[in-house]
N, C-alpha and C positions, 0 to 999 in steps of 0.2 A: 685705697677705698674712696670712694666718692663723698661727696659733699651731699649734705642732706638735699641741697636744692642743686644738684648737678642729676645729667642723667644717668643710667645705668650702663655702665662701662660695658658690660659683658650681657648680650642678651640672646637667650634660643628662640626662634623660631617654631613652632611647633604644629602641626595638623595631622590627625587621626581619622583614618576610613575604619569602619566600626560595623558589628550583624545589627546594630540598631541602637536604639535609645537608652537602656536599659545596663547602668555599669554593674549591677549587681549578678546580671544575667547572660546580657553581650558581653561580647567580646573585641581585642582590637585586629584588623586586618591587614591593617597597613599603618608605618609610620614614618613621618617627615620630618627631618630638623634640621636647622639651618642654624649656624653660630656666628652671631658677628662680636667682634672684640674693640673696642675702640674707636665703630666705623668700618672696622675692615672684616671683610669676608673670610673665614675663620673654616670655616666644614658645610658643605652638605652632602647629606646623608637618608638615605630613605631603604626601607625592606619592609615584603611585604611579610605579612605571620598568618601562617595555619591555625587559625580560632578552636580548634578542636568545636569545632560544632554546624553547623550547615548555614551555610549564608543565604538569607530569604531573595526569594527573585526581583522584590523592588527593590533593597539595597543593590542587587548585581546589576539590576538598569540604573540607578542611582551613579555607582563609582564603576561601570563598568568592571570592577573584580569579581570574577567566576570563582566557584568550589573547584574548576581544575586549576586552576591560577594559582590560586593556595595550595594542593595538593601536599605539596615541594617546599612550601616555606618551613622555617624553622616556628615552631612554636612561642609565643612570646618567654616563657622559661629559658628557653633557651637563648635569648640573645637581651635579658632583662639587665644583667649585669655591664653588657654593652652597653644600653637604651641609658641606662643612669649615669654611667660617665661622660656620655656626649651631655648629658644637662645639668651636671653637677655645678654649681658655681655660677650660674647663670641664671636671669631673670627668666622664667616661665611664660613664654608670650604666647596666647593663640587668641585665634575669633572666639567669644562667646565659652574662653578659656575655662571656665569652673566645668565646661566639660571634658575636654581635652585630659586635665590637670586629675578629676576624680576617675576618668577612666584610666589612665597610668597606674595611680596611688590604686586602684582595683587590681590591677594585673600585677603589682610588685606584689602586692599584698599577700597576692598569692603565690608569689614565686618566695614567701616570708623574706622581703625586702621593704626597706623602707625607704621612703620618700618626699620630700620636701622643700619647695621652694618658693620664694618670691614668685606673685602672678602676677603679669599682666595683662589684660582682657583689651583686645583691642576693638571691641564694639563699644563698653565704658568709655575707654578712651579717645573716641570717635564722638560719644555722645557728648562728653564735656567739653571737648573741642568745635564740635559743629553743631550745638544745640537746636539751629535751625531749622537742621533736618529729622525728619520723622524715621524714615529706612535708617538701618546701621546695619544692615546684615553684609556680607559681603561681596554680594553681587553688587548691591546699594553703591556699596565702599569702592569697590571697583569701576561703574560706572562715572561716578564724579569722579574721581582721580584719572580718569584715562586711562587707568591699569589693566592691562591683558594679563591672561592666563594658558597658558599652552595646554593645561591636564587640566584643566579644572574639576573639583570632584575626586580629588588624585592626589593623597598626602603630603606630597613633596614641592605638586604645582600650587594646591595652595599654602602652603608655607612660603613659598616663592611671593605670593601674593602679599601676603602678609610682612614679608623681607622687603620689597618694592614701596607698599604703604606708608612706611618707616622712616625709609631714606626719603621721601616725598615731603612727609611732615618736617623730618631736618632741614631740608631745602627749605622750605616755604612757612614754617611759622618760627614768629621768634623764638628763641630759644629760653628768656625766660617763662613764656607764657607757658611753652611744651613741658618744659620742668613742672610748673606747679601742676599743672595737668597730672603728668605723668606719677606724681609724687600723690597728689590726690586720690589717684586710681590705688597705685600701691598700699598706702595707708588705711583706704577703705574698712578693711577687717582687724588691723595692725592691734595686739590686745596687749593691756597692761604688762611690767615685767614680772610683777606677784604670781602672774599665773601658769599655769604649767608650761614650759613651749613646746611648739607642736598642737595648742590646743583648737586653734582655729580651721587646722585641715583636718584634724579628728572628727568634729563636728558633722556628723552628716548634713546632707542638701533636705531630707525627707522630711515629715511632719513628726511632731513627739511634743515630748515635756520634759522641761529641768529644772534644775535645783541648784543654785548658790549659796555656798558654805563659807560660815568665817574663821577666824582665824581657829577660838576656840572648835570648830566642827559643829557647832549651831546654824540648823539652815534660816537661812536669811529672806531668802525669795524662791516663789516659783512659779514660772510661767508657763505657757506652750505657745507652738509655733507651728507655721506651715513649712517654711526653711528652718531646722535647727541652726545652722552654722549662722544665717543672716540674720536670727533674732537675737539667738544670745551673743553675735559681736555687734551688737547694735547697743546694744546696754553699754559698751564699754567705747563707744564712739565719742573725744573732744566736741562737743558741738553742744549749743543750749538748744533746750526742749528736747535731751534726749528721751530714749524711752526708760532709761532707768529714774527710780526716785532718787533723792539728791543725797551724795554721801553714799550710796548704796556701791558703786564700783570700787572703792578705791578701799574695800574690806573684805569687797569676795578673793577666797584664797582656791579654793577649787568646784566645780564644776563637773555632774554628772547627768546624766539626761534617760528616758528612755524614747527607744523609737517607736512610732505606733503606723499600723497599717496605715492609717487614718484620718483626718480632721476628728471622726465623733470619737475615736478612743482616745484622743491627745485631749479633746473638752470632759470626756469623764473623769478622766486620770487626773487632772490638772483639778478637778473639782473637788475631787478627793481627796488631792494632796492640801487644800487650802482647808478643807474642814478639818483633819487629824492631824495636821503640823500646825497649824495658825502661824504661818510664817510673817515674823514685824514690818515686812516690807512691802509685803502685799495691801495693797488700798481697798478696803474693806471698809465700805460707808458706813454701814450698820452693824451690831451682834445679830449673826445669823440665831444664836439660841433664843433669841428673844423673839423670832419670827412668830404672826399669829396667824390664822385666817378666821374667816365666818361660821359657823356651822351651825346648819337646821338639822332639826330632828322632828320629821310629820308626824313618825309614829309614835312620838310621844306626846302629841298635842291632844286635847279633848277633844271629844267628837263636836265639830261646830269652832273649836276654841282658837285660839290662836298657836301658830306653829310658832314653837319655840327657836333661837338664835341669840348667840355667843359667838363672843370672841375666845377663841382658845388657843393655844402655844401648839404650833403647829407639828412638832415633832412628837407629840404625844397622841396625836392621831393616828390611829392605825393606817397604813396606806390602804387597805381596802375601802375603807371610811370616805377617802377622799372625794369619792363621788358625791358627797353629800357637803362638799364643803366650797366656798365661794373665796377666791382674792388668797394674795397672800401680800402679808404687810408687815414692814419692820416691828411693831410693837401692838400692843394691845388697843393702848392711845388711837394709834394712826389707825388700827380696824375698826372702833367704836366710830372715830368720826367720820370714814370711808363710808360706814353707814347711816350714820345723820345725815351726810350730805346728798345716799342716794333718796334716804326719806323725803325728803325736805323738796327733792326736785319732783319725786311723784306721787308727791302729797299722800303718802303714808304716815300712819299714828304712831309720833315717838314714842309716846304713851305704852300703845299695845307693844312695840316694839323693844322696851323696858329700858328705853333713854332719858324717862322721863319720870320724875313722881311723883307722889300726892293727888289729893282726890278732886274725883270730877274730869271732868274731859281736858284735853291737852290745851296747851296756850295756839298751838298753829289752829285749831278746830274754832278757837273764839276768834283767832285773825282770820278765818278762811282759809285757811290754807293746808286744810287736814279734811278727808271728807265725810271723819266722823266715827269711824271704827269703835272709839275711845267713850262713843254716848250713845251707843246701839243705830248711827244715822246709816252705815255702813256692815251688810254682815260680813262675820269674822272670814266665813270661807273665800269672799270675795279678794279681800282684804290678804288673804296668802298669797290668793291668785296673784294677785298686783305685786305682790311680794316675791313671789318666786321669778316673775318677769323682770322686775326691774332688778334680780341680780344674775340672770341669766346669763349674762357676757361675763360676770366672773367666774362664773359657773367651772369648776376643775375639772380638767378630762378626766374620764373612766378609762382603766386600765386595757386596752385593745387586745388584750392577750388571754389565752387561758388561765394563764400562772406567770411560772418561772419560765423564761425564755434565754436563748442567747442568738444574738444577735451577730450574724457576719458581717465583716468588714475587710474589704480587698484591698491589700496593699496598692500605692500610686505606681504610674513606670517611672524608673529612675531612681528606687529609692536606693538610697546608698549609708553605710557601708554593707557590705555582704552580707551583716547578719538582722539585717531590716527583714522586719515581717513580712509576707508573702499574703498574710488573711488572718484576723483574731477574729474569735467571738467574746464579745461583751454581754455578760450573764449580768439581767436585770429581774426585778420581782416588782408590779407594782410600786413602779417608779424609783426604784430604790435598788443603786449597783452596787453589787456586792465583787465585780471586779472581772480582769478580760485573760484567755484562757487561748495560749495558744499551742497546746497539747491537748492529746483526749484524757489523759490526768488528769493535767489541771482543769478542763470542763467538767471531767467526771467530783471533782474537790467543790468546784463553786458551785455545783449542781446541789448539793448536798446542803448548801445556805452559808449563812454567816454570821456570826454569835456577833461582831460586831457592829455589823450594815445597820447605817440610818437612814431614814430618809432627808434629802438635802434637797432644796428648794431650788437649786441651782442645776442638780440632778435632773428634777421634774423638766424644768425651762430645755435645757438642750434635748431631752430626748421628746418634748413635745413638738420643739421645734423640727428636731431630726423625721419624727413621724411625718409631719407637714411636709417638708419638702420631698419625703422619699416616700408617696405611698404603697410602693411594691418593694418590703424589704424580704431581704433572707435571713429566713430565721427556724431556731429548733426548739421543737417541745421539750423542756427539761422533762417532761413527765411521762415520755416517753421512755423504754430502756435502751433505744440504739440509739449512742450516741456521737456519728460520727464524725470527724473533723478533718479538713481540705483543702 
């Protein structure tokens, strides 16, 4: 066995001609591997496979393989148990390998095999070696090395490419620089031994949320991510400023996640798990129960009189309400003086505004600084006027909807593993998610409401923002009776 800072004795070569991007849906078409042991040239090996499904015209101008060219090949089932023993024991080398490496572990998957290995990525390890350069792709990589390709495009010639690259690097960089490089690269994801093994190539590449459990089965933390697999072995990366809090990795004992179509379903989900768990690890500035905002009420003012406004605890607001309500602010405190301070800039009556008391006109009106509201010098309806302007920028959105809605969300290309959603909908009511539904069941369940749903501040924020950036979304009347799901 090698030394920690020696290189890796036994290494495969690997490249895959594929119907596209997508491992949960492509398939592979061709595969190339090459073995070297020691240095020395060991095997190669390449066939191409019948994808059982039709290969698009730009990949067949792409690798030149036609749908007759496969006809006749064997199906990867059939030649899977092959495919594993030429890479058993060997480091996992390919270009931009986490693809290579997830469409494999996709095809055993389904041939119910399993698989696992050491990667190395030789684009990473191009980067940490020639940080210079900006390209790592491997025409890039080809170009400055001098390296030709006879197939290029072509499972086997580029794995050749990647065989060639190798011995180049041996030749030409010292050898302990290559090591730490190369040991770099491999460790990237390398995760505690407490944790399950295996758990790092489990991890989907896709967007989601998860959860770390300690020992007792108390969750500890919970994040989301756009790569599950690179956030959460990110938490458990040797380095200071990781992204875990301190103490937190070396307690998590297991690790469960889900996948979401989405960015917006991994920020609801992830919002919801921090309000119902209040996991200890999560950084959490303020008690969200103590959240307040503003709220005027016109129609309860006297005709002429002043519009009434408080501070009130924001989760006792109705969300239909919301429209009438301004800011949202960690405490009651922090609302009160949010609004002194808008008083004060536009010379509003703390007074009328009821920050103030005792008789006679306010102290700003005797300094100038109030223009009088408080001693009849200003009438009251004026005085709203200026009032409802200057808190107009906190003004809370109204609900864009008729009701209950759900909201689609299409799965990314690439997500992976196989059973990565395809499209949720996220069933929201006046800002308030009661949760995502990816069955006509479960649409038809959340449709129906939710005895427990709150409204969460955090809630509001992302789907105001989500509205903002995507004004043409897809979405379905809950109040409609046909409700169908796609």
């Amino acid at each position: 066995m090698a030394a920690a800072d020696d290189l890796p004795p036994d290494l495969v070569f690997v490249d895959l001609e594929t119907t596209g991007g997508r491992a949960a849906v492509d398939r592979i078409i061709e595969v190339g591997i090459i073995r070297l042991r020691h240095g020395e040239l060991i095997e190669e090996w390449s066939s191409l496979v019948y994808p059982e499904r039709f290969i698009p015209a730009y990949i067949e101008a792409f690798t030149g393989i036609s749908n007759q060219m496969v006809a006749d090949a064997p199906p990867f089932a059939a030649i899977a148990a092959q495919v594993r023993r030429k890479l058993e024991g060997g480091v996992f080398v390919a270009h931009n390998a986490r693809f290579d490496y997830s469409f494999l572990r996709a095809e055993f998957l389904r041939s119910d095999m399993s698989f696992s290995a050491q990667v190395l990525c030789t684009v990473k390890l191009s980067r940490r070696l020639f940080p210079e350069h900006v390209r790592h792709n491997l025409d890039a990589v080809m170009e400055r090395n001098g390296l030709t390709c006879g197939a290029r495009h072509r499972a086997l010639g580029d794995a050749r490419v990647l065989h060639d690259f190798w011995v180049k690097l041996r030749r030409e960089i010292a050898e302990p620089r290559l090591c730490a490089a190369v040991q770099t690269v491999l460790g990237a994801h390398k995760l505690p031994a407490h944790l399950p093994p295996g758990l790092a190539d489990d991890l989907p590449e896709g967007p989601g949320v998860y959860r770390f459990f300690g020992q007792d089965g108390a969750v500890l933390y919970v994040g989301q991510a756009h790569s599950l697999r690179s956030r959460v072995c990110s938490h458990f990366e040797a380095q200071d400023g990781g992204s875990a809090p301190r103490g937190l990795a070396d307690q998590v004992r297991r690790v469960d996640w889900v996948e979401t179509a989405g960015e917006l379903g991994a920020m609801l989900r992830h919002a919801e798990w921090l309000r119902t768990l209040k996991p200890p690890y999560n950084r959490r500035t303020k008690d969200t129960t103590r959240q307040c905002t503003l709220r005027t009420e016109a129609r309860l003012a006297e005709p002429g009189g002043a519009h009434p406004i408080e501070a009130v605890a924001i989760d006792g607001v109705e969300p239909a309400d919301l429209v009438q309500c301004f800011g949202m602010f960690h405490s009651e405190k922090d609302a009160l003086r949010a609004l002194g301070d808008i008083a004060r800039a536009r010379q509003l009556c703390l007074k009328v505004l009821g920050l103030e008391e005792g008789p006679g006109s306010c102290l700003a009106f005797q300094l100038g600084k109030c223009r009088g509201a408080c001693a009849g010098k200003e009438p009251l309806v004026l005085h709203n006027v200026r009032l409802q302007l200057a808190l107009s920028s906190l003004k809370l959105k109204p609900w864009p909807f008729p009701g209950r809605v759900a909201l689609r969300e299409r799965g990314p290309r690439g997500a992976l593993p196989l059973s990565a959603p395809e499209a949720e909908w996220h069933v929201v009511d006046h800002w308030t998610y009661l949760g995502t539904a990816r069955t006509e069941e479960e649409l038809a369940a959340l449709g129906a409401g939710r005895a427990d749903a709150a409204f969460d501040i955090d809630v509001y924020r992302i789907l105001a923002r989500h509205f903002a950036k995507n004004p043409r979304l897809d979405w379905l009347d809950l109040r409609r009776a046909e409700r169908p799901v796609s």
